[in-house]
C-alpha beads as a LAMMPS data file, in Angstrom:
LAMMPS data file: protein, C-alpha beads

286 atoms
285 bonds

1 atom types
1 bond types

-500.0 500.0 xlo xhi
-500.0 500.0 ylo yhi
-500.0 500.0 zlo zhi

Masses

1 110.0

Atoms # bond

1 1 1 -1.323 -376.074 345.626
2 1 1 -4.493 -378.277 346.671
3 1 1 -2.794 -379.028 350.106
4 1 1 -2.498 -374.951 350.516
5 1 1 -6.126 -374.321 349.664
6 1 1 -6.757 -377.136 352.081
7 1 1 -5.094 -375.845 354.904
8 1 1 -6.721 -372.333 353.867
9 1 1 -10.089 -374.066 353.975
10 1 1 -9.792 -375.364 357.739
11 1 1 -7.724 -371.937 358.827
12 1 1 -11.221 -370.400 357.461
13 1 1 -13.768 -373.283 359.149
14 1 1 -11.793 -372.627 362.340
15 1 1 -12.218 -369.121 362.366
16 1 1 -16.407 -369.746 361.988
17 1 1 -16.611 -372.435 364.413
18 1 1 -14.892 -370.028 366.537
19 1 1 -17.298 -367.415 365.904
20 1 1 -14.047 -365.032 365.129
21 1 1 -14.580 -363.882 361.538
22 1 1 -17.801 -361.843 362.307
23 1 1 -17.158 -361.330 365.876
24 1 1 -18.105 -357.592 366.525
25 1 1 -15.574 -357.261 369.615
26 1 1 -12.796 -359.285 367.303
27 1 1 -13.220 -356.146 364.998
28 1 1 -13.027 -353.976 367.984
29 1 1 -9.876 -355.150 369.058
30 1 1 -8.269 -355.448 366.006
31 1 1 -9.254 -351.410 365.430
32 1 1 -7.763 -350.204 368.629
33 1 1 -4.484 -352.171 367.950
34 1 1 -4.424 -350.671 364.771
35 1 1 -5.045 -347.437 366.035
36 1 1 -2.242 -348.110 368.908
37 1 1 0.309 -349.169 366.019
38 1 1 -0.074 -346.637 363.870
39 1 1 0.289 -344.331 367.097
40 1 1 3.843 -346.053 367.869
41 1 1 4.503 -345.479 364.289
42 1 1 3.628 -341.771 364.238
43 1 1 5.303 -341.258 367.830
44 1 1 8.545 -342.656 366.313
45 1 1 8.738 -340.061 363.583
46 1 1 8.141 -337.148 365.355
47 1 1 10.568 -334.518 365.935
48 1 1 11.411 -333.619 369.263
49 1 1 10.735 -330.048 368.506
50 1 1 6.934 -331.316 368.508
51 1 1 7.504 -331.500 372.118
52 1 1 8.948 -328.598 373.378
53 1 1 7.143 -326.120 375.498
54 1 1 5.045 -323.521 374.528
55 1 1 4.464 -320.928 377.750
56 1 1 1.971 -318.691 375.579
57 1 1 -0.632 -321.783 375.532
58 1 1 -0.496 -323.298 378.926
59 1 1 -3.333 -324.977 380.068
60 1 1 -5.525 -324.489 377.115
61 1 1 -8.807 -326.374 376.913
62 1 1 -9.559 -328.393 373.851
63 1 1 -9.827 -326.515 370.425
64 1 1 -9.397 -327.292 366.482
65 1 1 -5.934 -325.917 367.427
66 1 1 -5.302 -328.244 370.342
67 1 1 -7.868 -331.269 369.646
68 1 1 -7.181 -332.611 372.782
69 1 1 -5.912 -329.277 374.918
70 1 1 -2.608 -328.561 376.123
71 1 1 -0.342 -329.463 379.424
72 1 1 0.908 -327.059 382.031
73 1 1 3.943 -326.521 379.974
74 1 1 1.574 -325.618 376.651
75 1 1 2.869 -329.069 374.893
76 1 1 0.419 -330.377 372.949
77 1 1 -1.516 -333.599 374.318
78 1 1 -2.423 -335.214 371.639
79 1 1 1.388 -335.290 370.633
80 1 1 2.450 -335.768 373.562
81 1 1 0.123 -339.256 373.621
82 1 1 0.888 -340.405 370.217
83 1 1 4.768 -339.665 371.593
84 1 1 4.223 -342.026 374.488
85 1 1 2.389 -344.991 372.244
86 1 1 5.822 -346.672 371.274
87 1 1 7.189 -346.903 374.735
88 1 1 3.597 -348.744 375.699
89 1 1 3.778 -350.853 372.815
90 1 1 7.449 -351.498 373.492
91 1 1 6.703 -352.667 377.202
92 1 1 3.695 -354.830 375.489
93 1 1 6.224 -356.765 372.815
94 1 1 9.273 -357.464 375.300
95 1 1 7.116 -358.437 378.252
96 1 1 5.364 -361.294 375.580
97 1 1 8.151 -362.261 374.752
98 1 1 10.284 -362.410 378.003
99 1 1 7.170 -364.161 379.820
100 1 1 6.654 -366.364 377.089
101 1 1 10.134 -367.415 377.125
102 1 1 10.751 -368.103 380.519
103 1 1 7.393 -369.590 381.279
104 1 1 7.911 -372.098 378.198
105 1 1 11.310 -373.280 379.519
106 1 1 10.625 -373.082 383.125
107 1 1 6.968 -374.815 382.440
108 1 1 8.315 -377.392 379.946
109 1 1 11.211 -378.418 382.091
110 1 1 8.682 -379.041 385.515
111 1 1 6.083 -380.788 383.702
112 1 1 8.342 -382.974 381.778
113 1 1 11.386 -383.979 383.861
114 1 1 9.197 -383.899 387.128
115 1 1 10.767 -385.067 390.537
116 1 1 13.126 -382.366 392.023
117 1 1 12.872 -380.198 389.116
118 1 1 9.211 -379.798 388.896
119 1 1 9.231 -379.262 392.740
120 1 1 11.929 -376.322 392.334
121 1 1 9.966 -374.609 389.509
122 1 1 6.554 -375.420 390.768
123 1 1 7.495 -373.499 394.431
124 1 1 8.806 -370.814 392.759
125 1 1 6.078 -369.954 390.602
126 1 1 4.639 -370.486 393.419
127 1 1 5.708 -367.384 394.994
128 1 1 5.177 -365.003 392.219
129 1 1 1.932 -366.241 391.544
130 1 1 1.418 -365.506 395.304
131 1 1 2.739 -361.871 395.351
132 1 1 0.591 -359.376 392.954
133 1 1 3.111 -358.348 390.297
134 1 1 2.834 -354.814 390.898
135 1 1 4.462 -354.808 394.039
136 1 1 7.013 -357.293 392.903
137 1 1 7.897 -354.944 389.991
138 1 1 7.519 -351.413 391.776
139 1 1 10.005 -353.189 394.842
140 1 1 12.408 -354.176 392.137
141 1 1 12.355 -351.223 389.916
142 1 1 12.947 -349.225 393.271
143 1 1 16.120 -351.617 393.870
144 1 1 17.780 -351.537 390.396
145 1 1 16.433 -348.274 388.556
146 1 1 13.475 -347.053 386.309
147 1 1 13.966 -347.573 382.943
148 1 1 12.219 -348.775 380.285
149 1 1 14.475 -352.034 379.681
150 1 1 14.632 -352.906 383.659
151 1 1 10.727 -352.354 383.732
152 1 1 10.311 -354.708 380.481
153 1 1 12.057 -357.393 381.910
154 1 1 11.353 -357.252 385.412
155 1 1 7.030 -357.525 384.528
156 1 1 8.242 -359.936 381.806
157 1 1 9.524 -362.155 384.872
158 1 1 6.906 -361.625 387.332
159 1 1 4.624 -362.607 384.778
160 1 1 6.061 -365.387 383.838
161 1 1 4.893 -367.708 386.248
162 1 1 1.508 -368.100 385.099
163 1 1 3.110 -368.948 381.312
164 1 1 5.274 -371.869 383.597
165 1 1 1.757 -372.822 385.505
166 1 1 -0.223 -374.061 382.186
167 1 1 2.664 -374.923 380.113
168 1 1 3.631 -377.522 382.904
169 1 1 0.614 -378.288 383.078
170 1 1 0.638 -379.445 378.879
171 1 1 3.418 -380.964 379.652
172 1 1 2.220 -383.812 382.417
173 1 1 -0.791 -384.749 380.180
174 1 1 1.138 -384.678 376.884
175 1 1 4.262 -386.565 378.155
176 1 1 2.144 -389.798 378.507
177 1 1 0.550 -389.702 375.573
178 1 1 1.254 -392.841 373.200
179 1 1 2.883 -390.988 370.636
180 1 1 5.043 -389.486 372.959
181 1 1 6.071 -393.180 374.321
182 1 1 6.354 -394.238 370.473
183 1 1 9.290 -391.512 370.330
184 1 1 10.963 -393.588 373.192
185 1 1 11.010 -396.350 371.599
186 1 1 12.344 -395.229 368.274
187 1 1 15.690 -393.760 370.303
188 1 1 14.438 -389.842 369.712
189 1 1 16.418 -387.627 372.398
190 1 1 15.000 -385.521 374.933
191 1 1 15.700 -382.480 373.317
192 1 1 13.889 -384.368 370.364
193 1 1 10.995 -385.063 371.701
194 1 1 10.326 -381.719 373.625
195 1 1 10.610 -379.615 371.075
196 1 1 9.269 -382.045 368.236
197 1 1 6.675 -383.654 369.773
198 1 1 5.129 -382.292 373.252
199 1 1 5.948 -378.288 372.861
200 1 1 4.354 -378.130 369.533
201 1 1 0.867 -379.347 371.113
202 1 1 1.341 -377.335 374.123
203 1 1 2.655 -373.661 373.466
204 1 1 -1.347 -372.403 372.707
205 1 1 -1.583 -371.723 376.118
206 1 1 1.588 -370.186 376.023
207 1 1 0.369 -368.232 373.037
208 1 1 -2.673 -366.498 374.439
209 1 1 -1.367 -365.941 377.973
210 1 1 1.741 -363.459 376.288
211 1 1 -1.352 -361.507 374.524
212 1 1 -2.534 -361.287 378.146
213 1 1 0.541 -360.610 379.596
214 1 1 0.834 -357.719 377.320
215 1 1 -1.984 -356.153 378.479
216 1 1 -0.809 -356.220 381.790
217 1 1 2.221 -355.145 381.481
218 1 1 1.240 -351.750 379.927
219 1 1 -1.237 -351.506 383.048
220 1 1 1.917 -351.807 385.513
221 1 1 3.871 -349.419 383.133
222 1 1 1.688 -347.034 383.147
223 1 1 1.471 -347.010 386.996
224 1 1 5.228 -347.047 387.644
225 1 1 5.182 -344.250 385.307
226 1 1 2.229 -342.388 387.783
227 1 1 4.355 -342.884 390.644
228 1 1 7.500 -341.382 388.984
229 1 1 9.174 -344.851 388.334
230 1 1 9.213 -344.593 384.553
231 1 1 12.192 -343.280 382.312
232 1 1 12.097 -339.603 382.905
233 1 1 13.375 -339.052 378.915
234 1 1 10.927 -340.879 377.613
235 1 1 6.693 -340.007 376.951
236 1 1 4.807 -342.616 379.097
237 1 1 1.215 -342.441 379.275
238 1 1 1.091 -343.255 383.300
239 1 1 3.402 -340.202 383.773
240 1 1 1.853 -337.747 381.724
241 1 1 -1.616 -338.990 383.976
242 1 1 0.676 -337.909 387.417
243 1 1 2.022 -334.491 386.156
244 1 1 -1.478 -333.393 385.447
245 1 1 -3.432 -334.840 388.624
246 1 1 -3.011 -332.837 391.382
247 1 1 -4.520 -329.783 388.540
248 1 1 -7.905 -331.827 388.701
249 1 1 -10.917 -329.884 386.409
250 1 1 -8.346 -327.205 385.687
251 1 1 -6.638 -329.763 383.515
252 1 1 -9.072 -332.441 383.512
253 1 1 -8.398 -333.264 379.282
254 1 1 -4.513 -333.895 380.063
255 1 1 -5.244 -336.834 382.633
256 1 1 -8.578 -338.185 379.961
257 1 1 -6.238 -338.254 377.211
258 1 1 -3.311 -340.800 378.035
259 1 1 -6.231 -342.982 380.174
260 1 1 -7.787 -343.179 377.139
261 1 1 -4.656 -344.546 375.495
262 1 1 -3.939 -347.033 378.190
263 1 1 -7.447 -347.930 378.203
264 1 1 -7.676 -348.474 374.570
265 1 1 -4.433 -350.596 373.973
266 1 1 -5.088 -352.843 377.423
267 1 1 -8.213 -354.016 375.949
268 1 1 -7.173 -354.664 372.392
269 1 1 -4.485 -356.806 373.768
270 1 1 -7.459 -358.218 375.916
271 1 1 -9.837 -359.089 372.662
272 1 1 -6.699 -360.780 370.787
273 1 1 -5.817 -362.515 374.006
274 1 1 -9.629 -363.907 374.229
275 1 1 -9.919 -364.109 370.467
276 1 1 -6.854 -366.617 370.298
277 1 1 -8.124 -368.616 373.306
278 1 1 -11.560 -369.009 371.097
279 1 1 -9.002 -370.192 368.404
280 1 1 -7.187 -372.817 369.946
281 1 1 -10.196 -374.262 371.764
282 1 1 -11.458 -375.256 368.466
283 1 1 -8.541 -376.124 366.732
284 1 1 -8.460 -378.352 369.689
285 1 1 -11.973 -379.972 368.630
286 1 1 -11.239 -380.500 364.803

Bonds

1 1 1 2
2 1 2 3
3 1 3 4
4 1 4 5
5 1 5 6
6 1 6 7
7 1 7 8
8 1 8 9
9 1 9 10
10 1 10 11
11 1 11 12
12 1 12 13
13 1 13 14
14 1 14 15
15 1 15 16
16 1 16 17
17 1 17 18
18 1 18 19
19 1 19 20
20 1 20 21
21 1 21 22
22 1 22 23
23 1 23 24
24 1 24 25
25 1 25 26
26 1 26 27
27 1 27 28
28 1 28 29
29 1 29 30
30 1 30 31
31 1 31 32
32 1 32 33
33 1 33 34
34 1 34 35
35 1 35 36
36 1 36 37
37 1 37 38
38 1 38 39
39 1 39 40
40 1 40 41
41 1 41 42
42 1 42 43
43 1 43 44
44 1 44 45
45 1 45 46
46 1 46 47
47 1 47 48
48 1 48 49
49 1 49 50
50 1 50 51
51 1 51 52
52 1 52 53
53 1 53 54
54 1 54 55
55 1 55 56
56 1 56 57
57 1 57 58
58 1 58 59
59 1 59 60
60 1 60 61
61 1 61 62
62 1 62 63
63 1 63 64
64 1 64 65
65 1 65 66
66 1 66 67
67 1 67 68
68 1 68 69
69 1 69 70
70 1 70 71
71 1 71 72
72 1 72 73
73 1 73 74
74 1 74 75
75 1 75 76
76 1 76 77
77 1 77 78
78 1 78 79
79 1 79 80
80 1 80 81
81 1 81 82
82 1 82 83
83 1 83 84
84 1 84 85
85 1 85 86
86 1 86 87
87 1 87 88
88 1 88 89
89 1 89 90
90 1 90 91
91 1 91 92
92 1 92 93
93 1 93 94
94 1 94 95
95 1 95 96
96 1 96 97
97 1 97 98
98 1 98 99
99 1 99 100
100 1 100 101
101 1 101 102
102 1 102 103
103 1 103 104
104 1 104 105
105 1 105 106
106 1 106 107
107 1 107 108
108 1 108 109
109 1 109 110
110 1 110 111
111 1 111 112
112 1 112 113
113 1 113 114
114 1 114 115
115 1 115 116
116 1 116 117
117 1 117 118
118 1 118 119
119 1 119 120
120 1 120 121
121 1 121 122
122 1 122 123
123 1 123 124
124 1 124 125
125 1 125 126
126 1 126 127
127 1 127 128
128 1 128 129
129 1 129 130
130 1 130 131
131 1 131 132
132 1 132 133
133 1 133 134
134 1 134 135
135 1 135 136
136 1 136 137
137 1 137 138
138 1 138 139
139 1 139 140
140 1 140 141
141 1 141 142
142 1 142 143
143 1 143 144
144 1 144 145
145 1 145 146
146 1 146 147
147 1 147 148
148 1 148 149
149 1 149 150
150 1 150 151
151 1 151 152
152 1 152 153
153 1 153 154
154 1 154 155
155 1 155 156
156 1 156 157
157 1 157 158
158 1 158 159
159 1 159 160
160 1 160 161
161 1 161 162
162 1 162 163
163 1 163 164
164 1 164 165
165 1 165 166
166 1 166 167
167 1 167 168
168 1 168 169
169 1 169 170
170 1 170 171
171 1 171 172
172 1 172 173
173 1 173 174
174 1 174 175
175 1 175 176
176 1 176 177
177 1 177 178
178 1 178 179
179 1 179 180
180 1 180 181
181 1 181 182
182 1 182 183
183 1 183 184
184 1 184 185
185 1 185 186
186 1 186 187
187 1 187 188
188 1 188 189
189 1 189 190
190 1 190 191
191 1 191 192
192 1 192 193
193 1 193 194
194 1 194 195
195 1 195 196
196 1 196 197
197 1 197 198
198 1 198 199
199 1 199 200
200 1 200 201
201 1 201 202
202 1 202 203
203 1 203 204
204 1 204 205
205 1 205 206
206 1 206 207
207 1 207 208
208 1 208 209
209 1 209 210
210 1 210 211
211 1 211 212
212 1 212 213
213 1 213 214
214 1 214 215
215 1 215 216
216 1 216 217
217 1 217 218
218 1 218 219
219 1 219 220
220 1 220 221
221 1 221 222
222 1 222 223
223 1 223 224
224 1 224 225
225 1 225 226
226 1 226 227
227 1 227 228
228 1 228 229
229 1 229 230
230 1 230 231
231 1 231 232
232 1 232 233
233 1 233 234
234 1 234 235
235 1 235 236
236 1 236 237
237 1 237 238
238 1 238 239
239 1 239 240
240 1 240 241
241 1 241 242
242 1 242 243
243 1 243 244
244 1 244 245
245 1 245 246
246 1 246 247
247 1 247 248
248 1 248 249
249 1 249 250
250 1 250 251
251 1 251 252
252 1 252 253
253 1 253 254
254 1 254 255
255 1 255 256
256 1 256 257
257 1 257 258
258 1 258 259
259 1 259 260
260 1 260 261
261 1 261 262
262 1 262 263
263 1 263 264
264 1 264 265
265 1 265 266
266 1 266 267
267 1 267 268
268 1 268 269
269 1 269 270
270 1 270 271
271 1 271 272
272 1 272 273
273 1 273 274
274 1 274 275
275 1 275 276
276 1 276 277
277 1 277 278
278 1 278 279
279 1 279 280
280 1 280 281
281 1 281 282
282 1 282 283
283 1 283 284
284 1 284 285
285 1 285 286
């Protein structure tokens, strides 16, 4: 019990030193993710008869009836946004996950092993990191298909490379560090001490780069979706943005609407990201 409240105690002294606890934009982000959650949530539940057309209420201008107008098909926007929130959120969670996967492995692998295999990893991060991962993604997407899986996992492994970058780069301080050498000399295996001793102290980076990778990722969804690379079954913000351009002011509250979505979950992902940097950092300290 007393080493809980302990551990409670520093969680808590961490979070002041960090300035976190009463950080206005920390509440700010943690709102719009909120928000963007209990959007997926809602968007999930919805019947698909809450999309179908309407032809008697095309193009109608925001109203208590339509709070945030209607499309050219008379769909409802605000449905129609709050239908397209779990694909974001979707594209968010796998590409964290994928990128934090790969860049883990590939990262811990260069920076520990070193020699051929760092030199293998290292050049091909290398490369990705060199290439903006838009036009990676929107060549490959192109090549194998648009859908919301091969987009997830494609932007998950473009992105991965700056995961591998500061993982590796964990890895070649931590490795000769004396109690790293101590688990040597004891007889621990590799596999021991990588994933006992070093990854432990250096997946933080890891950590807050997948919260940025996130945010990223729904930026590249959403503009695979505006040039017609995103599932055509599926709401996606970007999309919804492209069928209502070329209208301009005649529809300007159906393009306002989903770039206000985008907008809103990109930079809640963005505050967590920065907020778990601010974290770690002091963790680091104490």
């Amino acid at each position: 019990m007393q080493a809980a409240e302990g551990r409670l105690a520093r969680f808590g002294l961490l979070l002041r030193q960090a300035g976190i606890r009463n950080s206005v934009d920390n509440w700010l982000g943690v709102a719009l993710l909120v928000l963007m959650v209990v959007m997926g949530v809602a968007g999930v539940l919805l019947p698909e008869s809450a999309n179908a057309p309407d032809y008697g209420s095309i193009q109608q201008p925001p109203s208590l009836a339509h709070l945030f107008g209607t499309d050219a098909l008379g769909r409802d926007v605000l449905v129609r946004v709050v239908q397209g929130a779990p694909t974001s959120l979707l594209v968010g969670l796998v590409v964290a996950l994928v990128s934090a996967v790969l860049g883990i492995a590939g990262g811990a692998a260069a920076g520990y092993f070193g020699k051929w295999v760092d030199v293998v990893i290292s050049r091909t991060t290398d490369y990705f990191l060199t290439i903006p991962p838009f036009f990676f993604v929107l060549v490959a997407v192109s090549i194998l298909g648009a859908s919301t899986l091969n987009s997830s996992l494609i932007i998950g492994i473009a992105l991965s490379a700056s995961t591998a970058r500061q993982v590796r780069a964990q890895f070649l301080t931590l490795r000769e560090r004396e109690f790293v050498a101590s688990a040597r000399l004891i007889g621990m295996s590799t596999p021991a001490i990588i994933f006992t001793e070093i990854l432990p102290n250096a997946v933080q980076p890891a950590i807050v780069q997948s919260a940025l990778n996130a945010a990223a990722a729904v930026l590249i969804h959403a503009g695979l979706g505006f040039l017609g690379l995103s599932d055509p079954n599926e709401a996606e913000w970007g999309a919804m943005i492209s069928e209502n351009f070329a209208r301009g002011l005649f529809g300007w509250w159906s393009i306002i609407a989903p770039g206000i979505a985008v907008t809103f979950l990109v930079v809640g992902l963005t505050i967590l990201g920065d907020q778990l940097n601010r974290y770690f950092d002091v963790a680091r300290r104490y």
